[in-house]
C-alpha positions as CSV (number, residue, x, y, z in Angstrom):
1,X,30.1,31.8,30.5
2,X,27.0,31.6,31.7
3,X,25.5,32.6,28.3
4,X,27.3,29.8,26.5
5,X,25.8,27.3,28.5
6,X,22.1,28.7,27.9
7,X,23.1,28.9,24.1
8,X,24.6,25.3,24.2
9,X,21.7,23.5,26.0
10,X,19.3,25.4,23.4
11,X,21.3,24.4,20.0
12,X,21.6,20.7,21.7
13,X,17.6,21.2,21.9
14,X,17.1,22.9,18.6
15,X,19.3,19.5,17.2
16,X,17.6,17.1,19.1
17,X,14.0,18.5,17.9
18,X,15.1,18.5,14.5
19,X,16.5,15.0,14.6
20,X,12.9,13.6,16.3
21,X,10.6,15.9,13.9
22,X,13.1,14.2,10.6
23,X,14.4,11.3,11.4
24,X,12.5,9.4,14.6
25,X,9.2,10.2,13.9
26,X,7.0,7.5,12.3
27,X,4.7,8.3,9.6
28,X,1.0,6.5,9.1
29,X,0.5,4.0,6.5
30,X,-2.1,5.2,4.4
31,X,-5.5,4.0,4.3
32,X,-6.8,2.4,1.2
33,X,-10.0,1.2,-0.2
34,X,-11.0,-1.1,-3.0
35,X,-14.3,-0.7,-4.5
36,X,-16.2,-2.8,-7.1
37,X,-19.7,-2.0,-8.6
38,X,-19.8,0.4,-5.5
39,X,-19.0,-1.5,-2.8
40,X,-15.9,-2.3,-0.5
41,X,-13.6,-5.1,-1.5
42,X,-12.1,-6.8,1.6
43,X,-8.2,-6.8,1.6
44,X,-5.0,-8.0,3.4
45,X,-1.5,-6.1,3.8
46,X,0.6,-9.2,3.0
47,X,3.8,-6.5,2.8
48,X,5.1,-3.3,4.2
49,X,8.1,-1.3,4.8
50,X,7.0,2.3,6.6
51,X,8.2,4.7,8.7
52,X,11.8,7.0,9.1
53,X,15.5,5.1,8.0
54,X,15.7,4.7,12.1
55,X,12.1,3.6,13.1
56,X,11.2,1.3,10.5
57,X,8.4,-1.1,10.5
58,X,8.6,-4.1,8.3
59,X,6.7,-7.4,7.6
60,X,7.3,-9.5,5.0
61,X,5.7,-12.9,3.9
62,X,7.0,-15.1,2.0
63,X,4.4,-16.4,-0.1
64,X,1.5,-13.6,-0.6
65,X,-1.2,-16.2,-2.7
66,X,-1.3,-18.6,0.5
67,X,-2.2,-15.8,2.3
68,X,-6.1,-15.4,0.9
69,X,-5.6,-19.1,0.5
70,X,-9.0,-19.7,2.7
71,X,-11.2,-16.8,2.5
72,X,-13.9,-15.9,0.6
73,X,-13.8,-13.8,-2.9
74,X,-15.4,-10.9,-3.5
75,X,-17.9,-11.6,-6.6
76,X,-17.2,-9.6,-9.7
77,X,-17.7,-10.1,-13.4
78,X,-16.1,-9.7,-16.3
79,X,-15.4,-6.5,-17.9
80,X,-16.1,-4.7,-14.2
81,X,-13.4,-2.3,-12.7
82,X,-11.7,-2.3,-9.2
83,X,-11.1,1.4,-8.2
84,X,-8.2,1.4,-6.1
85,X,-8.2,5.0,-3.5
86,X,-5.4,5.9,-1.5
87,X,-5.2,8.1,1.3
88,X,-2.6,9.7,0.1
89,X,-1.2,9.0,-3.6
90,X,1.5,6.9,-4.1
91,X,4.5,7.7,-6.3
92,X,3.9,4.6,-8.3
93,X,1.6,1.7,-8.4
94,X,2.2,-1.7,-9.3
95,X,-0.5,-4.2,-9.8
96,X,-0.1,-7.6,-10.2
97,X,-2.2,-11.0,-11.0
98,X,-1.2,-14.4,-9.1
99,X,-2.3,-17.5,-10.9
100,X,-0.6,-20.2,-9.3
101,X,2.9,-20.2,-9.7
102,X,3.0,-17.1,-12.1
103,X,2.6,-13.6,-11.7
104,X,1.2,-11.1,-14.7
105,X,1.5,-7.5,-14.7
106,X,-1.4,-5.7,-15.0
107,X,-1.1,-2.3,-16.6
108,X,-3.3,0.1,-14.3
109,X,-5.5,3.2,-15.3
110,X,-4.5,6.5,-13.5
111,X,-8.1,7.6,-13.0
112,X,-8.8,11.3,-12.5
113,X,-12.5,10.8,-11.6
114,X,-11.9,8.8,-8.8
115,X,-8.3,10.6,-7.9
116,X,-6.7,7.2,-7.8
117,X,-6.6,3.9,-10.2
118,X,-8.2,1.2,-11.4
119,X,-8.2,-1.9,-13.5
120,X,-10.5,-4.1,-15.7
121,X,-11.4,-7.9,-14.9
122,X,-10.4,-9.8,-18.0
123,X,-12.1,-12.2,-19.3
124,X,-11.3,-16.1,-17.3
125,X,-13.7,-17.0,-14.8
126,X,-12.8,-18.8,-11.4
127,X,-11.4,-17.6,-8.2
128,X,-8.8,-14.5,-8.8
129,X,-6.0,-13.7,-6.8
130,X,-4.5,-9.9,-7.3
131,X,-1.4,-8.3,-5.5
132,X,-1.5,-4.0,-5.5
133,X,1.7,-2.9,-4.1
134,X,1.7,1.7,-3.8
135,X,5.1,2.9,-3.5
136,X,5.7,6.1,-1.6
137,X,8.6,8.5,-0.8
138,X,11.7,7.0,1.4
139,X,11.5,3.8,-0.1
140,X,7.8,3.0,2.2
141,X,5.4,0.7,0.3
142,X,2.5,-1.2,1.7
143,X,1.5,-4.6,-0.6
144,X,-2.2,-5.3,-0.7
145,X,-3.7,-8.6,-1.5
146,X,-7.6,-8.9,-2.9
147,X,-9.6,-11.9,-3.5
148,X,-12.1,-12.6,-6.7
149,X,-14.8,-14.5,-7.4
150,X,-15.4,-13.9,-11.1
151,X,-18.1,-15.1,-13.0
């Protein structure tokens, strides 16, 4: 009897473990950086959904262009590329342009040099708006938001 109890409080233990370790436990967003002509382009995390099906954190705004609305872009020119490295690589990448009321798919570069991606700065001039959402395992996905000054 007394054997059954020790062996019942350890496979309650052994479950509960499991279940925290799995489950419970959060996981960090990963770190990212955006670089330009070598150095660091200022973003905000407009979006995210992270962490286990139980301990979820989520923020969501509603309109992500308004949220650079006053700040400061970065200056770039045209033909230059943002490199985009994650802390740990995302399952898929999606990068977007606001203008306005619109939004425009950008089609990325996987970049092996740099072990993460980039794009090219077309040709308009004027203040740029661009949205980089990395998608990760579990449905967790972190949605970026960089300003730029193009000239």
């Amino acid at each position: 009897m007394f054997k059954k109890g020790i062996l019942l409080i350890v496979a309650i233990s052994t479950l509960f473990l499991i279940i925290q370790e799995t489950i419970l436990t959060k996981e960090e967003k990963p770190q990212v950086k955006f670089v330009l002509a070598d150095k660091a382009i200022p973003y905000k995390i407009t979006n995210y959904s992270w962490g286990k099906a139980l301990n979820k954190d989520k923020l969501i705004m509603k309109d992500t262009y308004s949220s650079v609305k006053g700040t400061e872009g970065t200056s770039a020119f045209m033909g230059e590329y943002v490199h985009i490295h994650f802390s740990d690589r995302p399952e898929n990448v999606e990068i977007l342009e606001h203008k306005k009321h619109k939004k425009s798919y950008i089609y990325d570069k996987n970049t092996n040099d740099y072990q993460g991606y980039a794009f090219q700065i077309d040709s308009q001039k004027g203040e740029r708006v661009f949205e980089v959402r990395g998608i990760w395992k579990g449905n967790n996905y972190v949605t970026y938001i960089i300003k730029l000054k193009v000239s």
